[in-house]
N, C-alpha and C positions, 0 to 999 in steps of 0.2 A: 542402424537401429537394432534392439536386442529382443527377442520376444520376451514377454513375459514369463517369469518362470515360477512365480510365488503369489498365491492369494493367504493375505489373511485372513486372521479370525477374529470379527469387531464387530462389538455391542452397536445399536442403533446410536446415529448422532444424539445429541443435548433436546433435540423436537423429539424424539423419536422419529418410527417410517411409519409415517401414515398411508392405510392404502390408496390415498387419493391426492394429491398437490392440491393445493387449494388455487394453485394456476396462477396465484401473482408473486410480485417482486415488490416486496415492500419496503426493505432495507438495503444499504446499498450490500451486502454478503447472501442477500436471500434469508438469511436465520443468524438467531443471537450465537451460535456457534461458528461461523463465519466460514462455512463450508462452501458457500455458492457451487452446490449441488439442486439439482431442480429433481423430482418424483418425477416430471411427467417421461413417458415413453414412446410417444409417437415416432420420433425419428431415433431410426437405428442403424445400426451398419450397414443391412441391406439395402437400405430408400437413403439412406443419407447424400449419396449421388444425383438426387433427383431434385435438393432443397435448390429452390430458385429464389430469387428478387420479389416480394410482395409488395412494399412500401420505403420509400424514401422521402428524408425531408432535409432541405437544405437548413443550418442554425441561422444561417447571415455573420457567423463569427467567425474569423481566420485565428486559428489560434489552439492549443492543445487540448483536443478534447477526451481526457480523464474521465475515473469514474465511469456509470451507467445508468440508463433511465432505470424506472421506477413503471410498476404496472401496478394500479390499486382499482381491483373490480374492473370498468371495463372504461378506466382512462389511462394513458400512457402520460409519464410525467417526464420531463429532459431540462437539463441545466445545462446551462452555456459554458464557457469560459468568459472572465471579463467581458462585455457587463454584465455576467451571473444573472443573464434574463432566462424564466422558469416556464415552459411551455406545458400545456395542457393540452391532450389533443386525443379525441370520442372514438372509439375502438368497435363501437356498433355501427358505423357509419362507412358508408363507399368512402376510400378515400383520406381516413382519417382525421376530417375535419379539424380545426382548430378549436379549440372550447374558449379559452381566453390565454393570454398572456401579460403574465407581471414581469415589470421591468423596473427593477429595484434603482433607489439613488445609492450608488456605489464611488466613493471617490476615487477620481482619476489618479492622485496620486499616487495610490497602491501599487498601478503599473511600475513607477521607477522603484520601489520598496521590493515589491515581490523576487523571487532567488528562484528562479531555474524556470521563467514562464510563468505568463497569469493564466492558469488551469484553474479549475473547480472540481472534484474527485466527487461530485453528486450528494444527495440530499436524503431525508428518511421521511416515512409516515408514520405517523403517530397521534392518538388524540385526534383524528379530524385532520389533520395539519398538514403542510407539506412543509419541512424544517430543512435549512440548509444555511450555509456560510456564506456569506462575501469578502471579498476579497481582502477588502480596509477594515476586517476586525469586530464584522457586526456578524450574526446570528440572526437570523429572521424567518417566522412562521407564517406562513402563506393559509387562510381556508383551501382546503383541498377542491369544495366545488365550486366556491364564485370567482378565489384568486384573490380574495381581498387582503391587505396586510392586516393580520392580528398583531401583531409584535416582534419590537424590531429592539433588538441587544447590542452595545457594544462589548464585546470580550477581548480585543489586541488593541495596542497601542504601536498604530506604525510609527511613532515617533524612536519609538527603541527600535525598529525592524521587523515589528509582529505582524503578518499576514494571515488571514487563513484559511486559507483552499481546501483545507481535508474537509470531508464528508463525518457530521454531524453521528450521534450514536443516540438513541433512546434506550434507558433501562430502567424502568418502573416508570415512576414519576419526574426522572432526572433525563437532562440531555446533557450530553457530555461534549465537550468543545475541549480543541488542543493549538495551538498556535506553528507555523514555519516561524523560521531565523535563527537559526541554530547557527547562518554563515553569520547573521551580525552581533552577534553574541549576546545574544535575550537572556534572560532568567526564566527559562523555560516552567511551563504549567500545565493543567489540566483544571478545568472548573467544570463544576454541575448547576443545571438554569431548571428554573422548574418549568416542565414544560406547557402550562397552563398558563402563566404570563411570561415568560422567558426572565424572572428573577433572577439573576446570579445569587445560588444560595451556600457553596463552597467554592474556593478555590485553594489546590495542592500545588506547592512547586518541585521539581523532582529532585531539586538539591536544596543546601540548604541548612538554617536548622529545624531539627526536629518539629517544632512547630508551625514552620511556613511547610514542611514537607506533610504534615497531619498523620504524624509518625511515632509510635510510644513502642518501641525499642522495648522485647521480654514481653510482652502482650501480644497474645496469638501467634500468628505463624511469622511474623516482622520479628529475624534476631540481627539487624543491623546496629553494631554499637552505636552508642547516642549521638547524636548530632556527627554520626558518618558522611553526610551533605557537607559538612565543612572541615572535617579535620582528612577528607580524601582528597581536598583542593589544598593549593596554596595562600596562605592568606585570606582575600575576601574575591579569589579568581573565581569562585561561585560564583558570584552573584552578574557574571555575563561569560558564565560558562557553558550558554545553549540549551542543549536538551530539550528541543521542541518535540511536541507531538502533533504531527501533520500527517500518519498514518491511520491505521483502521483501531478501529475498536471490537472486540467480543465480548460476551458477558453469558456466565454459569445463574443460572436461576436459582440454582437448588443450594449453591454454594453464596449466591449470591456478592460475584466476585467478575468485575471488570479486570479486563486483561487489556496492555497496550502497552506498545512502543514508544522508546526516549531514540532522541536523535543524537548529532552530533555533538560534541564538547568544543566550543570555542575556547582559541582561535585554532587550526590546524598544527599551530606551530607549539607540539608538544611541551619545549623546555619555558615555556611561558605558564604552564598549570602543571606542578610536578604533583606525582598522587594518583590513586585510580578512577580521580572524577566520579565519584560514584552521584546520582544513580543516570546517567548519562550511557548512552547504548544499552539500555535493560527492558526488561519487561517488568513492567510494576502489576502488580494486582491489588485492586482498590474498592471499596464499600462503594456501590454509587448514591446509596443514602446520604452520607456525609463528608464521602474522601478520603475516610483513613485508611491508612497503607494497611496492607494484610501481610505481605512478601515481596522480595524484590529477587531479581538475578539479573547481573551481568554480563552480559554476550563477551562486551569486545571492551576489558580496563585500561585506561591512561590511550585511547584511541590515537594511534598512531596515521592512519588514514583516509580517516573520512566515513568509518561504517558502520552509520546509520543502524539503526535498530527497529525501524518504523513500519516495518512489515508486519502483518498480518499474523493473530496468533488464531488457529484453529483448534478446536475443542473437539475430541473425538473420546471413546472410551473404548480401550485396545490393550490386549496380551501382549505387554513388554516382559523379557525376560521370565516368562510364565506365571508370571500373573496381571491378570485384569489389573488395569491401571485407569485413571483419569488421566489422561495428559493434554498438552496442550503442544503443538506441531509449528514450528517457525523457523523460515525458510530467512535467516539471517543477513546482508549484505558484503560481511566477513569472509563467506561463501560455505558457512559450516549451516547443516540444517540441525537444530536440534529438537529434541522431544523431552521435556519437563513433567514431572508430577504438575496438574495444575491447583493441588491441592496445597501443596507445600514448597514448590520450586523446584523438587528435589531433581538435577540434572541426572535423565536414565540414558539420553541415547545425543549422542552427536560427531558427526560424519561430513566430511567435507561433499558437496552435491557438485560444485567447481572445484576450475583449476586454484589451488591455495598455495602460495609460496612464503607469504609472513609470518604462519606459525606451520608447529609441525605435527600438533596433535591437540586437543584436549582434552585435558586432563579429568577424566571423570569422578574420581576422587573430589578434587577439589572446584571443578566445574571451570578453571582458569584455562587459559590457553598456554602452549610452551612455545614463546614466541621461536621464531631464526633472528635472532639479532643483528645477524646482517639487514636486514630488512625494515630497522628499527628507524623512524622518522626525528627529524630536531634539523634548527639552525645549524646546529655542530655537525652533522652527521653528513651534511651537503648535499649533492645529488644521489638519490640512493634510488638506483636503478633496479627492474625487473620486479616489481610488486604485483601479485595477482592476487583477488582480482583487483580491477580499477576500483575510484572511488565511485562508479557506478555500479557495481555491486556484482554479486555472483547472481545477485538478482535484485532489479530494482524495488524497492517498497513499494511504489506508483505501479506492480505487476502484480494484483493479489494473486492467491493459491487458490486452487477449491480441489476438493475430497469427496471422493464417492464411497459410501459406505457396502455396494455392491461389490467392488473390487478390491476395498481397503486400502487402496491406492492414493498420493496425494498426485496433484498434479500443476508444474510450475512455469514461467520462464524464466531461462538463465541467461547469462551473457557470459562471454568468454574474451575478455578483454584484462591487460595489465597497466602497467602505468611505473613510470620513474615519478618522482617525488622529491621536488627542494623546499624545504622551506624556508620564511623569512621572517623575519620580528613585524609584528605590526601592532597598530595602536587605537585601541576602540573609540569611535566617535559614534553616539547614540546616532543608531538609524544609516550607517553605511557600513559598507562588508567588511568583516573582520574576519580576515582567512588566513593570508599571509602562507601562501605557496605557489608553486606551477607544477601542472601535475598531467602534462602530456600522455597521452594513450596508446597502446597499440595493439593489435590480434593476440591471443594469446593462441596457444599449441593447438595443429590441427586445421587449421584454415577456414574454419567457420568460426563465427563470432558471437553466436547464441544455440541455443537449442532448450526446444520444450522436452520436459520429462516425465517422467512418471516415477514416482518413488516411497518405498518401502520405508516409512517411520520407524518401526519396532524394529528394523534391524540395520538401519541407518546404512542404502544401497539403494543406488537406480536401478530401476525396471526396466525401461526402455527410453528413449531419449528420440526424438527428431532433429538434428541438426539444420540450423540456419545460416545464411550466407551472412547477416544482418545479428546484431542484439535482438532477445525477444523482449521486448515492452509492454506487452498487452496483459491485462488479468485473464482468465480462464472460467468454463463456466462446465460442468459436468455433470449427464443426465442420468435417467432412471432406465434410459435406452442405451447407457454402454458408449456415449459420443460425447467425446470432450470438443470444444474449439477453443481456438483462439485466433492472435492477430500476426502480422507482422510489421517490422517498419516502412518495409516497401510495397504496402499496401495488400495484404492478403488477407484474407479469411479464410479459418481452415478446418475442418473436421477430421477427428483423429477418432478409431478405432479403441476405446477407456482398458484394453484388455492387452490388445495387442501394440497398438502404436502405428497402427499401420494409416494410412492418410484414405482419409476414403470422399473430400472435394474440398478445393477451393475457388473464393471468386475474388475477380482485384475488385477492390471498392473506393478505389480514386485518393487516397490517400492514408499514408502510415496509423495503423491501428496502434494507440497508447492507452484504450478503455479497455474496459470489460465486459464481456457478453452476459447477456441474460437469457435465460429460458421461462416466456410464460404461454398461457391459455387462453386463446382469443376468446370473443365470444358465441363465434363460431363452432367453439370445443377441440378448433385445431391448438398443434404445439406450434411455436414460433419459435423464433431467434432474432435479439437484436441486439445490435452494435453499434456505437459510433468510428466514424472512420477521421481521422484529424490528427496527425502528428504533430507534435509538442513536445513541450518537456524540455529536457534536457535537449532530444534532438532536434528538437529547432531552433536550439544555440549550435548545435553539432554538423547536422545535416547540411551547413552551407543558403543555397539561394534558394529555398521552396518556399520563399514570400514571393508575389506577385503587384503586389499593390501597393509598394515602396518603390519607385525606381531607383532608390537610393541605397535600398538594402541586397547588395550584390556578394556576400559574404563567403570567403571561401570557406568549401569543402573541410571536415578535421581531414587529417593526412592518414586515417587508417581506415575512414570510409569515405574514400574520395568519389563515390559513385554514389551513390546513396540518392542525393537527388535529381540523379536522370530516371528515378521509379517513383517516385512520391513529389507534390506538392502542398503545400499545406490547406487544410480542407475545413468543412464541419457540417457533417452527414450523419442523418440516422437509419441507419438500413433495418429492415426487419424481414427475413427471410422464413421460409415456411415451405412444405410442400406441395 
């Protein structure tokens, strides 16, 4: 671990610093900036040793639990995994009582449809409402105090593949919805639902032509030549060339400009879509009035690996290169973190945060990467060994970031993991994987396999880093008290020093931490902490036998964490911690 050696110098987030938190948690980021930083300061470095266990509640759901509750006034709101059942439960009361619970009709057969686990990544307030996803492609608005259904949306089509677990976005009058199945090759989208009956009243797709993209090329900050959705594919490989959006959402008020992540480009198998797939691995910025493109960038062109784009863009305003900038901070799966104008795209800072061995630089000029060619993916190219990172990322998108504007500091998990790489020809059947590779894992350099960090935007450098035995999984949550936490896979909860790095508690909480903490205000006036504990994801394809309630599911170990579940089994717990 490194001390910190550098504070910045940065403008108040997108809310501004109010001198007082308003004490809840109403989106799943905390604020339209997607900072998940909290004002309150109750717990700090000194008392942070002392935080104990307050409240527990078991879901009744084995299965990943993503995402994180919601506090609005003084009810605590928590979403499941499959079956996406939404709890309410009274924060003025011994105990926490239950208020109601709705328990949505969710079709079962999204389980066999779903790609990497049936998770749920949490829900927003808004309008009265408690708004979140289901799994099989509906949208549904809940009364926040009876629990009654207002309105129920279909947005995916499992019949192509489309699922959708990510966590809902409110921006004015518009919710915004993005779909998974990037593995079975969708025609990825973004739609806005009015959030007053849940309308579908746009929908953009992210390739394409100009028109299904809601894209006028030479009109504002969008200089993507015309109908670049299709003349960067082959043919009409667009149109199940992926690009879902199943990550997070932010949105500029002032600019009036959503920001989000595209996913991957179907199928894996490069030489099947020649072209830079655009806008596949990008961050698009969009009107949530009507869906028109503003600007696009691309992380990672003609994706040779699997990475994802669907990470978290954070809004901060910060002295890049000496001068006050807007930017936007995103901690990429490529393993490069980059910092963008978010006014115009224009790439100012990006720096590898992992170990990276595919490319060897990017190019700031032109904002592309210089790949290693060795390193380069196809049928033809056969087994091409030593890729870092894996296709799990230098950091998962299911890991948000959050930022403290005290420290100027971002704060992440990483994984530290590679992977060989063969691929193979395959052939798309609506509604089954279209991947067409095997793409084995192993440690990469240093004997740890993740580490939380701390890092330096404007001059694209970690600060300090805690090394892990394990990938870190968990979103992050940092206070107005200088204590960040997060999670681990093999079940920890941890508090970290936002300055120094230095560990200052943890407690096991009975199963691998894949959410995100939150920090609110009882209504006692105390600070709290809550978490869910429940591994999933990926690693509950990965981790081997942490099901208990299959005898049937006896699944070995992957071979580079073959220990993994003698620490964890799979859970679904909401702790809330406090002093």
């Amino acid at each position: 671990m490194r001390a910190a050696s550098l504070i910045l110098v940065v403008l108040p987030v997108l809310q501004g610093s109010p001198a007082r938190d308003d004490g809840q948690w109403t989106m799943p980021a905390k604020n339209n900036a997607a900072t998940r930083y909290s004002g309150l300061a109750q717990i700090t470095p000194r008392n942070a040793a002392r935080l104990r266990p307050v409240w527990t509640f078991s879901t009744g759901v084995l299965g990943g639990h993503e995402g994180q509750p919601l506090v609005v006034g003084s009810t605590m709101y928590v979403v499941t995994p499959f079956p996406d059942v939404l709890y309410a439960f009274d924060l003025t009361h011994e105990g926490y009582p239950l208020k109601w619970k709705y328990r949505p009709d969710v079709n079962p057969t999204s389980l066999g449809i779903a790609c990497c686990d049936a998770i749920n990544r949490g829900a927003v307030f808004a309008d009265g409402k408690i708004i979140y996803n289901l799994l099989d492609g509906h949208t549904v608005a809940v009364d926040a105090v009876s629990g009654k259904e207002l309105w129920k949306t279909q947005i995916g089509d499992m019949s192509q593949g489309e699922t959708t677990p990510m966590a809902p976005f409110v921006a004015g009058n518009r919710v915004i919805v993005g779909p998974s199945g990037g593995e079975f090759g969708i025609w990825g989208w973004v739609k806005g639902l009015d959030v007053a009956t849940g309308k579908i009243l746009w929908t953009a797709h992210n390739m394409g032509p100009d028109s299904s993209m809601l894209a006028r090329p030479g009109h504002g900050r969008y200089t993507g030549a015309p109908n670049i959705g299709v003349t960067s594919w082959e043919g009409d490989s667009w149109r199940r060339g992926g690009a879902p959006v199943w990550g997070w959402i932010s949105y500029d008020p002032q600019l009036d400009l959503i920001y989000f992540g595209t996913g991957n480009p179907g199928p894996y198998n490069t030489e099947q879509r020649p072209g830079e797939n655009k806008w596949t691995n990008s961050v698009l910025a969009r009107r949530p009035g009507d869906g028109s493109l503003a600007w696009a960038y691309q992380f990672t062109p003609h994706d040779s690996w699997d990475y994802d784009s669907n990470a978290e863009m954070i809004l901060v305003d910060m002295v890049v290169g000496g001068r006050m900038r807007r930017v936007l901070v995103h901690f990429d799966k490529n393993g490069f973190a980059y910092t963008l104008d978010r006014v115009t795209g224009e790439l100012l800072v990006a720096e590898p945060f992992a170990n990276v061995t595919w490319a060897k630089e990017i190019n700031k000029r032109t904002g592309v990467p210089i790949l290693d060619t060795t390193k380069t993916t196809g049928v033809s190219r056969g087994n091409v060994q030593g890729i870092c990172p894996s296709l799990e990322g230098g950091k998962s998108p299911a890991s948000p970031s959050a930022y403290s504007p005290r420290t100027g500091l971002f704060y992440t998990a990483t994984n530290n993991l590679c992977m060989n790489f063969q691929a193979t020809p395959v052939t798309r059947i609506a509604g089954t994987p279209y991947i067409g590779a095997s793409t084995p894992y192993m440690p990469g350099p240093g004997g740890n396999m993740g580490e939380f960090i701390a890092w330096d935007a404007a001059r694209g450098r970690k600060v300090w880093g805690i090394k892990e035995k394990y990938p870190v999984w968990s979103g992050s949550v940092v206070t107005a008290g200088d204590v960040v936490f997060y999670g681990t896979l093999d079940g920890w909860f941890k508090a970290a020093d936002a300055k120094s790095g230095r560990q200052l508690w943890k407690f096991k909480v009975g199963s691998g931490v894949v959410g995100a903490p939150i920090s609110f205000r009882g209504p006692d006036g105390k600070q709290y902490i809550a978490v869910y504990a429940g591994i999933g994801g990926d690693w509950f394809l990965l981790s081997g036998d942490v099901r208990s309630d299959d005898p049937a599911d006896v699944r070995p170990p992957a071979d580079f964490a073959p220990d993994l579940a003698r620490h964890t089994s799979q859970g679904g717990i909401v702790w809330i911690f406090g002093l």
